[in-house]
ZADREN-853585 format. One record per atom (N, C-alpha, C, O): residue number from 1; residue in one letter; chain; atom name; z, y, x. Coordinates in steps of 0.02 Angstrom, whole numbers. Example, Ala and Ser with C-alpha at 12.3 -4.5 7.8 and 13.67 -1.06 7.14 Angstrom:
   lovo   kegu   gudo   base       c3       c2       c1
      1      A      A      N      390     -284      660
      1      A      A     CA      390     -225      615
      1      A      A      C      390     -165      660
      1      A      A      O      423     -166      712
      2      S      A      N      354     -112      642
      2      S      A     CA      357      -53      684
      2      S      A      C      394        2      645
      2      S      A      O      402       57      670
This chain:
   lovo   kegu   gudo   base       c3       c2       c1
      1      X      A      N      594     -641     3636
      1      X      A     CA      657     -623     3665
      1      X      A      C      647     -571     3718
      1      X      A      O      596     -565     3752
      2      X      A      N      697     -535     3721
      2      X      A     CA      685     -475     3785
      2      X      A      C      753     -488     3824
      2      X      A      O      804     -516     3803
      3      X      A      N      738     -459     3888
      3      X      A     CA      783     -467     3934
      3      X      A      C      813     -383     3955
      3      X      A      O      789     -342     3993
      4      X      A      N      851     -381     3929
      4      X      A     CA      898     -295     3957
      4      X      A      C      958     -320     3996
      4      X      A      O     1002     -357     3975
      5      X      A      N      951     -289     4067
      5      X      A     CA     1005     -296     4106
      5      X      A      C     1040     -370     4116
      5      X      A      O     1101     -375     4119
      6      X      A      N      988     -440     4123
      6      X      A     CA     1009     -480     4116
      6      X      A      C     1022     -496     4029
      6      X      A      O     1027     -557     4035
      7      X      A      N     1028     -489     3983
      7      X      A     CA     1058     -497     3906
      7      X      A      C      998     -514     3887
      7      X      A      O      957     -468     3895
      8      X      A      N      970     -579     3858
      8      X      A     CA      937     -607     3831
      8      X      A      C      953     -596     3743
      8      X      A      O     1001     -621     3715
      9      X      A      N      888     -541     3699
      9      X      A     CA      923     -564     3631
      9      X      A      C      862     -536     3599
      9      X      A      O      811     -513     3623
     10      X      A      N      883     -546     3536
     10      X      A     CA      810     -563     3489
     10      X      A      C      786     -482     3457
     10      X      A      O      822     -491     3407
     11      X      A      N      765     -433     3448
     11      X      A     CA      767     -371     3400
     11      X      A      C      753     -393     3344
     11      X      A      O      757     -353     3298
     12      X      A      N      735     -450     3330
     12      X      A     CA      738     -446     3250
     12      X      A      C      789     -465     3243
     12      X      A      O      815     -429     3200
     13      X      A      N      827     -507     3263
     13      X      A     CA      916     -543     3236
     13      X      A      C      949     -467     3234
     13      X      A      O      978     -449     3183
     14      X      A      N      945     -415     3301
     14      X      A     CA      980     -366     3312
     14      X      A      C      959     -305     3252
     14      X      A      O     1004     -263     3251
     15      X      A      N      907     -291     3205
     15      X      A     CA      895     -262     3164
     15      X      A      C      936     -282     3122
     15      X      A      O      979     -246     3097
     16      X      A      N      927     -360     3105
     16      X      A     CA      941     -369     3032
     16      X      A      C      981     -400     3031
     16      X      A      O      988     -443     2987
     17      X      A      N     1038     -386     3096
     17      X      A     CA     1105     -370     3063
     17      X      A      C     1136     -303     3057
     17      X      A      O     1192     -296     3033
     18      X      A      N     1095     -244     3083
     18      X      A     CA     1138     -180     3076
     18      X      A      C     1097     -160     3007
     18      X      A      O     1119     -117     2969
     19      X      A      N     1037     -194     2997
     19      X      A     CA     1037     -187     2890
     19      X      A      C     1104     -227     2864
     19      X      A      O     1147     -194     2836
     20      X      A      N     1109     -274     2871
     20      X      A     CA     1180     -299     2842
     20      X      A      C     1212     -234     2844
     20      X      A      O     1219     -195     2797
     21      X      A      N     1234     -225     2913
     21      X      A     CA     1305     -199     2922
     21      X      A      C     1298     -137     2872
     21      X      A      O     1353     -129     2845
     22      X      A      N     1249      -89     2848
     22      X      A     CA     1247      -54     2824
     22      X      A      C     1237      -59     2751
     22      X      A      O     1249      -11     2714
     23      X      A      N     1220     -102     2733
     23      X      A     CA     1220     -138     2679
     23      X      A      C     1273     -105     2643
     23      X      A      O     1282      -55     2609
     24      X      A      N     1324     -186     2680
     24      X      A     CA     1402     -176     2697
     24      X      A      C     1434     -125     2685
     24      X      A      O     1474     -128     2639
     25      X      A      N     1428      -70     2719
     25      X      A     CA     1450      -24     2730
     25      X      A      C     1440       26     2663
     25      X      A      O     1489       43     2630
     26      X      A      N     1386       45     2649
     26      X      A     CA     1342       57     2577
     26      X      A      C     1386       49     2506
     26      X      A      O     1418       82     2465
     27      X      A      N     1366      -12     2521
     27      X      A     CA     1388      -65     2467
     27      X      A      C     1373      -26     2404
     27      X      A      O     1322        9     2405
     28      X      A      N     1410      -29     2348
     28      X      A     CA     1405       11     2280
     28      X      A      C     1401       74     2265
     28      X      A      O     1379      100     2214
     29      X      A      N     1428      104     2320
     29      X      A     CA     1437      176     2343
     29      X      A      C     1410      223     2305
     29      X      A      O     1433      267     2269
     30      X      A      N     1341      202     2325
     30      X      A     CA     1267      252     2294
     30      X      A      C     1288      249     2218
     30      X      A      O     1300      300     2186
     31      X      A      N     1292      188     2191
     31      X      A     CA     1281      178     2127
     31      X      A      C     1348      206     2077
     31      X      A      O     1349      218     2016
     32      X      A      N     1402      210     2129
     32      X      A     CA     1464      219     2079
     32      X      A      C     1449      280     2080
     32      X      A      O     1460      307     2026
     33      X      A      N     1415      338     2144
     33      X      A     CA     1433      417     2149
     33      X      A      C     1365      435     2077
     33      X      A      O     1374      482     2039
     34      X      A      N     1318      402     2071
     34      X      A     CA     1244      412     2027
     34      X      A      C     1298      408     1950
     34      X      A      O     1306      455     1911
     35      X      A      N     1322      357     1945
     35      X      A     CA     1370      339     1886
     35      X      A      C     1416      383     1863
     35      X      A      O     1428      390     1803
     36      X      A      N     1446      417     1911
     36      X      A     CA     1498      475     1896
     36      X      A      C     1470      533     1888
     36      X      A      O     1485      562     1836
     37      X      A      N     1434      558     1923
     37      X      A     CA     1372      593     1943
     37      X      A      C     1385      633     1851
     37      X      A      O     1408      682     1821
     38      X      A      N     1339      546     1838
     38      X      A     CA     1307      571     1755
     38      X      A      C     1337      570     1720
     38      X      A      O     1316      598     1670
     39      X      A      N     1411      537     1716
     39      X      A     CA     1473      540     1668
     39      X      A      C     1482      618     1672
     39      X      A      O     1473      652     1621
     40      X      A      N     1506      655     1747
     40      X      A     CA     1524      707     1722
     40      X      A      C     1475      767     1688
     40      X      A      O     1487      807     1642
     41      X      A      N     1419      758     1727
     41      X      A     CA     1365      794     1692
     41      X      A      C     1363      781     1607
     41      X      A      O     1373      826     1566
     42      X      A      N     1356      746     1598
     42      X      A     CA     1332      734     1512
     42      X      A      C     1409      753     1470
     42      X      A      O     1416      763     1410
     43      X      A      N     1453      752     1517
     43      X      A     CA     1533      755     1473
     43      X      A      C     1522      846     1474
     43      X      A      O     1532      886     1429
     44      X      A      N     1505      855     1531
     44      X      A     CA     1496      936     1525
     44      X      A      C     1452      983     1458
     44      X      A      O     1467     1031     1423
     45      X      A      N     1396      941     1463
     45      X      A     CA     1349      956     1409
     45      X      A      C     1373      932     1354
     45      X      A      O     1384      976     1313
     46      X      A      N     1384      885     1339
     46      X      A     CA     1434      867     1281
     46      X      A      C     1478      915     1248
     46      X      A      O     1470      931     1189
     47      X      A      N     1524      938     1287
     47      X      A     CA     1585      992     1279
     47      X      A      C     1539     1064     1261
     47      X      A      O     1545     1101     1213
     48      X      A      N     1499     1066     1312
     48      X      A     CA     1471     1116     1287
     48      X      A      C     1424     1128     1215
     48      X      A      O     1403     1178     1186
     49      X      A      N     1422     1070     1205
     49      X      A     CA     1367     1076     1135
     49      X      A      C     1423     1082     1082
     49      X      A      O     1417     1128     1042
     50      X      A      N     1491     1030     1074
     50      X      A     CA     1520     1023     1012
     50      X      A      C     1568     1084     1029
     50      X      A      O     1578     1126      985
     51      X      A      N     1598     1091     1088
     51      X      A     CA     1665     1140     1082
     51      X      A      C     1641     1180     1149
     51      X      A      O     1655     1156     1205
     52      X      A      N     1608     1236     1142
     52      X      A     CA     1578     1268     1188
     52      X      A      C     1636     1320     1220
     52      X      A      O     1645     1317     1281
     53      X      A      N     1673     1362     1185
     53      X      A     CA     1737     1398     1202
     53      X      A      C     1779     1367     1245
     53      X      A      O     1797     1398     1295
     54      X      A      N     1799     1314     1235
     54      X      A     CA     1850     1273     1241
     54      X      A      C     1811     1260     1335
     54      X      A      O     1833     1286     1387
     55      X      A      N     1755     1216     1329
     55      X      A     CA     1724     1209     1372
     55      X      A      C     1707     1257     1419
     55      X      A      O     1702     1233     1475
     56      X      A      N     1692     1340     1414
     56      X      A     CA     1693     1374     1445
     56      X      A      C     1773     1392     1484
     56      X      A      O     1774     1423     1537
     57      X      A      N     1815     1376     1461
     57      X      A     CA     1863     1409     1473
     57      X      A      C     1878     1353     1531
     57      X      A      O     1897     1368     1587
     58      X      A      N     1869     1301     1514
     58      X      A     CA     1900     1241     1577
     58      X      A      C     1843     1255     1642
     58      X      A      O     1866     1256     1699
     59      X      A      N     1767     1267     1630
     59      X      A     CA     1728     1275     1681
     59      X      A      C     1760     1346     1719
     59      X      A      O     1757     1352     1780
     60      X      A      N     1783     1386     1686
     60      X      A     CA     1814     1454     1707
     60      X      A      C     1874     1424     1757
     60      X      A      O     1865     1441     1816
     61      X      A      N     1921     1392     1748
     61      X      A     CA     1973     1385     1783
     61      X      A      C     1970     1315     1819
     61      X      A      O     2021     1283     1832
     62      X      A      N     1918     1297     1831
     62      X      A     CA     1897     1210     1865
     62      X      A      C     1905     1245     1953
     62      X      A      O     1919     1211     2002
     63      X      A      N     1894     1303     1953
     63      X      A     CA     1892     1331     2036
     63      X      A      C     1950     1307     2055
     63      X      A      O     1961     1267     2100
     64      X      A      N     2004     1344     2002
     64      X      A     CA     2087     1337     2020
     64      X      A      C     2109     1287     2027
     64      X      A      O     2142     1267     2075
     65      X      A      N     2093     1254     1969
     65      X      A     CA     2123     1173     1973
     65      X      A      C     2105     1136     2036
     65      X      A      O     2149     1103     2064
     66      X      A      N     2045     1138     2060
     66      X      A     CA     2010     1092     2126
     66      X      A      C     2061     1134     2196
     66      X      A      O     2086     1098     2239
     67      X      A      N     2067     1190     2196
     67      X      A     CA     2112     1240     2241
     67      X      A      C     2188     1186     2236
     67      X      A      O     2213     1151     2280
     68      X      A      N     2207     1197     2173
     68      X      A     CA     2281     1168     2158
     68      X      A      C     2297     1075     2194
     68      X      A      O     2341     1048     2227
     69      X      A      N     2241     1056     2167
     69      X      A     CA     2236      992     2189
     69      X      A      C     2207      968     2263
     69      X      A      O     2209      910     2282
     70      X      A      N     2183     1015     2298
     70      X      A     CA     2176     1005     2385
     70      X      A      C     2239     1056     2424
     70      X      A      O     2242     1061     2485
     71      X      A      N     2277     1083     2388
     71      X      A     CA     2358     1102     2421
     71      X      A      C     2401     1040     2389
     71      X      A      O     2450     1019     2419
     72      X      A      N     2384     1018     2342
     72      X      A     CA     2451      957     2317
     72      X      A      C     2418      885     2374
     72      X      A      O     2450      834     2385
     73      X      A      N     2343      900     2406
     73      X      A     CA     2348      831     2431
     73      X      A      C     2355      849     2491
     73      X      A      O     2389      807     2521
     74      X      A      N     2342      887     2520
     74      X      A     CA     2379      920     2606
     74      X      A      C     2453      942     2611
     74      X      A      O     2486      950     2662
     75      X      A      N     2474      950     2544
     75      X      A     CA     2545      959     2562
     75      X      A      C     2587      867     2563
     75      X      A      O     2631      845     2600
     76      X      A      N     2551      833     2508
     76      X      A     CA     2574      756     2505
     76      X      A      C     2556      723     2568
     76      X      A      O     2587      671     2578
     77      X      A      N     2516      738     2609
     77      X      A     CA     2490      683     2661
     77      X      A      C     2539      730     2715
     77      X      A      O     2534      705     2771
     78      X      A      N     2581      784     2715
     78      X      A     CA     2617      798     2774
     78      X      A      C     2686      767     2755
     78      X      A      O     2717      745     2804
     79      X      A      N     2715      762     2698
     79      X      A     CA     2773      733     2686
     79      X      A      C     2755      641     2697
     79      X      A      O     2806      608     2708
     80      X      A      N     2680      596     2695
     80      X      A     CA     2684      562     2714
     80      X      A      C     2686      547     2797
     80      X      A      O     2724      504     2817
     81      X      A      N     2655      573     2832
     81      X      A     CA     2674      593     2892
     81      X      A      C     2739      587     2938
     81      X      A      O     2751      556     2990
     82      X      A      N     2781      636     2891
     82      X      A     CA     2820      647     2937
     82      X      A      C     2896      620     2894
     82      X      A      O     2954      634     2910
     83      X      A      N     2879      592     2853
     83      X      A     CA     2957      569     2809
     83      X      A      C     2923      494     2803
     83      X      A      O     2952      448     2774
């Protein structure tokens, strides 16, 4: 046990609960972003092997769409805001 400022407490109890907490915090995280990760990767290669045109043309305009869809969610979170 150590003594700080009067506070009697253990560093191992105090480690291994901020592993919990991070744990916790963690949680599936890693594993769902690794999971999606490779869904979209392999869906990419996919597209590209059977319908490569088709596939080029959506990687061509994926800039716009991601553009389109971070103004539709900053314009939705000000109408939640303020209405």
């Amino acid at each position: 046990m150590m003594n700080i400022f009067g506070i009697r407490w253990q560093p191992s109890v105090c480690w291994c609960s901020d592993v919990n907490k991070i744990r916790e915090g963690i949680g599936d995280k890693i594993a769902n972003f690794l999971q999606w990760t490779s869904a979209c990767l392999s869906g990419i290669i996919m597209g590209l092997v059977y319908g490569w045109k088709l596939a080029l043309v959506i990687i061509a305009i994926s800039p716009l769409l991601v553009v389109c869809a971070a103004f539709m969610t900053y314009v939705s979170t000000i109408f939640i805001v303020h209405f």
